[in-house]
C-alpha positions as CSV (number, residue, x, y, z in Angstrom):
1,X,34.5,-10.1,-6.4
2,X,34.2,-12.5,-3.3
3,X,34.0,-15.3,-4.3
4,X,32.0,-18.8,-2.5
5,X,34.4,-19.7,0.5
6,X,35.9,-15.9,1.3
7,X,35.0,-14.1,4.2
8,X,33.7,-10.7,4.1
9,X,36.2,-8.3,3.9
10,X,37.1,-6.1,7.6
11,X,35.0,-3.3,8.7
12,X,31.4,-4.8,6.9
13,X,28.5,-3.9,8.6
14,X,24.8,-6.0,8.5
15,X,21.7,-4.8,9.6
16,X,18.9,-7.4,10.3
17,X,15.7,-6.1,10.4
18,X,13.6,-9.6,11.6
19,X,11.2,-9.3,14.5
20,X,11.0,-12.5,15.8
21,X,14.3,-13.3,17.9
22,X,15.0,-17.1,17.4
23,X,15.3,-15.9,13.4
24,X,17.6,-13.0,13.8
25,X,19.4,-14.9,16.6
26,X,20.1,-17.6,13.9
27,X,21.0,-14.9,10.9
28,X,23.4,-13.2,13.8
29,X,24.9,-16.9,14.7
30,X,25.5,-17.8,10.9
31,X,27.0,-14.2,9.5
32,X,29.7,-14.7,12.7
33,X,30.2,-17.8,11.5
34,X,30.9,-17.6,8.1
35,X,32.2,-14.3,7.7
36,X,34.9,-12.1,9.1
37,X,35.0,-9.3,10.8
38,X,31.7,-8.5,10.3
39,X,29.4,-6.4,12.5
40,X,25.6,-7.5,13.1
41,X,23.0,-4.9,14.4
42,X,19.3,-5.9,15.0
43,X,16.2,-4.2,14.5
44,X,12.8,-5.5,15.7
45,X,11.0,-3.2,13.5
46,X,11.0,-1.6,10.5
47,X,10.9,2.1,12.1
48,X,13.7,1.2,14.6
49,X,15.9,-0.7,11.3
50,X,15.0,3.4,9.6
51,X,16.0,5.1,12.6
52,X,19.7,2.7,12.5
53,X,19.6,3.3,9.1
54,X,20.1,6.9,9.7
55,X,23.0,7.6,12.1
56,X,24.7,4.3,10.8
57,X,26.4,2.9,7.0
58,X,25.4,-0.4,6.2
59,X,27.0,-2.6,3.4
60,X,23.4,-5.0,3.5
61,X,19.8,-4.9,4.8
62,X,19.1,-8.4,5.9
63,X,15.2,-8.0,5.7
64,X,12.0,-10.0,6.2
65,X,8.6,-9.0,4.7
66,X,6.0,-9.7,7.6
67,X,7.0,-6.9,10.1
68,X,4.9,-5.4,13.0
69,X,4.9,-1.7,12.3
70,X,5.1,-1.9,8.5
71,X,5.6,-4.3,5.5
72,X,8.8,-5.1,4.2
73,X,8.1,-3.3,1.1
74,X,7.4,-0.4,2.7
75,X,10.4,-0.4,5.1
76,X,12.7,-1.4,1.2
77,X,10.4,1.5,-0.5
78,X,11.4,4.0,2.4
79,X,15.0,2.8,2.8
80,X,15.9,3.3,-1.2
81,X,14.5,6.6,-1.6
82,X,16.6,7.9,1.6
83,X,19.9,5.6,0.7
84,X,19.6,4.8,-2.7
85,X,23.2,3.2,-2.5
86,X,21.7,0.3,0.2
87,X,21.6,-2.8,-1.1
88,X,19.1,-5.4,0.5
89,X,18.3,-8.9,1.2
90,X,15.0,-10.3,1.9
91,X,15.0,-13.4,4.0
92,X,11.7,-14.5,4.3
93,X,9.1,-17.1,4.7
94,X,6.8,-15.5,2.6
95,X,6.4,-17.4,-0.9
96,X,4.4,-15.5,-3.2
97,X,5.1,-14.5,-6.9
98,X,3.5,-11.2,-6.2
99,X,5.5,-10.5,-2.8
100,X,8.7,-11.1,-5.1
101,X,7.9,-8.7,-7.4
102,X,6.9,-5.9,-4.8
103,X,10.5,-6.6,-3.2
104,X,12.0,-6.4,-6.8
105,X,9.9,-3.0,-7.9
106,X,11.1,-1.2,-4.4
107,X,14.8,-1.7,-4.8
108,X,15.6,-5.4,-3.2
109,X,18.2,-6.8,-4.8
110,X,18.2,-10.1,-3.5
111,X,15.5,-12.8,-2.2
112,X,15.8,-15.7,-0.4
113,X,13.2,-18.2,2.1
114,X,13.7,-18.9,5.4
115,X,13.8,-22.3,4.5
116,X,16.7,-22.5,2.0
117,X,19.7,-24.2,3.2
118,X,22.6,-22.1,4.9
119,X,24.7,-22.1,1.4
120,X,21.8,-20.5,-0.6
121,X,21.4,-17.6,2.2
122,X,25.4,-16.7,2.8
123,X,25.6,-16.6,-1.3
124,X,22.7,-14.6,-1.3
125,X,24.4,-12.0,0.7
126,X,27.8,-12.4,-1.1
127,X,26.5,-11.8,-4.2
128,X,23.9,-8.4,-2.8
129,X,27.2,-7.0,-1.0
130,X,28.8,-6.8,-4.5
131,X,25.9,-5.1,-5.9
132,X,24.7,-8.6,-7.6
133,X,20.7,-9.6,-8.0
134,X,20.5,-12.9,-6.1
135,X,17.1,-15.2,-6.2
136,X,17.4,-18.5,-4.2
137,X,16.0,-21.9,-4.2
138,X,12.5,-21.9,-4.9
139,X,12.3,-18.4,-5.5
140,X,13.3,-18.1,-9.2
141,X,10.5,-21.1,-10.1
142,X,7.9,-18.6,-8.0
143,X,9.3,-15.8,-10.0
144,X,8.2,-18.0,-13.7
145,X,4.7,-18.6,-12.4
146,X,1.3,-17.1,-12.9
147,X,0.2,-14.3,-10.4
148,X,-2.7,-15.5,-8.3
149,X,-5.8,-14.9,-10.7
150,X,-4.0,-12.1,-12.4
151,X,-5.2,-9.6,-9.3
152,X,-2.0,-7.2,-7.4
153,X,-2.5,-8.6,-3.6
154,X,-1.9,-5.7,-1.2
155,X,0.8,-6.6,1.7
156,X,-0.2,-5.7,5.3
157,X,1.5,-5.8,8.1
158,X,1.0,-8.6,10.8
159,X,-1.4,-6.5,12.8
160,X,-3.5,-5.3,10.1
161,X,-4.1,-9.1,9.3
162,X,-5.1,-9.7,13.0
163,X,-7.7,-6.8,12.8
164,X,-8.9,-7.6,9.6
165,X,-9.2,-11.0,10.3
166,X,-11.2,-9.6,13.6
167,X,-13.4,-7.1,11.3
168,X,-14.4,-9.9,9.3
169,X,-15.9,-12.2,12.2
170,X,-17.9,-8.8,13.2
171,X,-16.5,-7.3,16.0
172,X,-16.7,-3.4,16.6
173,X,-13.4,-1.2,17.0
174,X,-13.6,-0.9,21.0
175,X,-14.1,-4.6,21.2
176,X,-11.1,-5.2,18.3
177,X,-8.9,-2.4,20.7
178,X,-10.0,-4.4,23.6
179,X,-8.5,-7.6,22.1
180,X,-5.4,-6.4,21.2
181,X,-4.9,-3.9,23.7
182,X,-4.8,-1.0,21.7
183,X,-6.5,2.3,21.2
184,X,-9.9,2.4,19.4
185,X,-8.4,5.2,17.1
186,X,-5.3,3.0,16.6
187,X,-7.6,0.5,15.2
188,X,-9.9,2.9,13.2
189,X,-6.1,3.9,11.0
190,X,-5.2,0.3,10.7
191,X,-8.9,0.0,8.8
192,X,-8.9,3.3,6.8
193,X,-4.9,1.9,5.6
194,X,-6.7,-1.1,4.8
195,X,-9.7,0.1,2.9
196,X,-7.3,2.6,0.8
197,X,-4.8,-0.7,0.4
198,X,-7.8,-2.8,-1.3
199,X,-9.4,-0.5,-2.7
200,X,-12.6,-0.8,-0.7
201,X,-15.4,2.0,-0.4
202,X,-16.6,0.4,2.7
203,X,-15.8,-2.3,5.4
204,X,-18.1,-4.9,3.4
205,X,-15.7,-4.5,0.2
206,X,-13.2,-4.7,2.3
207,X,-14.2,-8.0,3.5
208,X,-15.5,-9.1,0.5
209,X,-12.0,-8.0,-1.5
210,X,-9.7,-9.8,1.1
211,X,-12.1,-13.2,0.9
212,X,-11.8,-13.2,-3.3
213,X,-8.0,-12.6,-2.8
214,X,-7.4,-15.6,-0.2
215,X,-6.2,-13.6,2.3
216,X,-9.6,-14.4,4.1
């Protein structure tokens, strides 16, 4: 077992899969720092962390939640099914009881925030290298609470919350694809993914689902 202090044995391989640069640039920064011999590869999204995941052995899946192709879930759900030896870490800034337990039903073996201090995060992957659960500071008192009203919250990805939060101040598909620079049919799939995510017959229930959730 490695224990707090050791470096990570020779040959260990890390995947980050964390779109926005200053984070993974950090993660990259503190795994050469406190480990050994260890080798750091970098996905921006999650398809490109699948496609890595495929020609390449990973001993951990360093993994945030909010990515811009797909949700961390998704990428965890997708990862596990193909590799169900992978063991992965979400590092995250995302807070929520019900995120936790989405993480923890798709396979994740450990959780920590973005805002834990640099001990909780390297023992956090210690312990997920050796096959260990790890929850970090704050998490495990998020994990004991009450889900929000007692209602499952979908996760979307970044861009769906930019076109629904577009949708819901009335703007048409061309003018949302216009915005974003995107196609209009790119648009029309994000909302169908959306309305089968909330459950929604219609764009209104979609609105008025998201508003009664707090996502809106």
């Amino acid at each position: 077992m490695i224990r707090a202090g050791e470096p990570l044995s020779l040959s260990r391989k890390v995947l980050i899969v964390e779109d926005h640069p200053i984070v993974s640039d950090s993660l990259f920064r503190l795994i050469n720092e406190t480990f050994d011999d260890t080798i750091c590869i970098h996905a921006a999204t999650g398809s490109k962390g699948l496609s890595y995941l495929n020609s390449n052995r990973f001993d951990i899946v360093l993994l945030d939640i909010n990515l811009p192709d797909m949700t961390g879930i998704e990428f965890a759900s997708q990862a596990k099914s193909r590799y169900p030896e992978i063991r992965i870490l979400v590092v995250t800034s995302l807070a929520q009881r019900h995120i936790i337990e989405k993480a923890v039903s798709a396979g994740v073996l450990g959780f920590v925030l973005k805002t834990s201090d640099v001990k909780d995060i390297t023992e956090g992957i210690r312990q997920v290298v050796e096959g260990n659960s790890y929850f970090g500071l704050g998490v495990k008192e998020l994990m004991s609470g009450h889900s929000v009203s007692g209602k499952s919250i979908p996760l979307i990805t970044r861009r769906e919350s930019e076109i629904l939060k577009l949708i819901a101040d009335g703007f048409t598909n061309q003018e949302i694809a216009e915005k974003l620079f995107i196609g209009t049919s790119t648009v029309d799939s994000h909302r169908k993914n959306m309305l089968i995510k909330f459950n929604a017959k219609n764009t209104a229930a979609l609105i008025k689902n998201a508003i009664s959730m707090g996502i809106l």
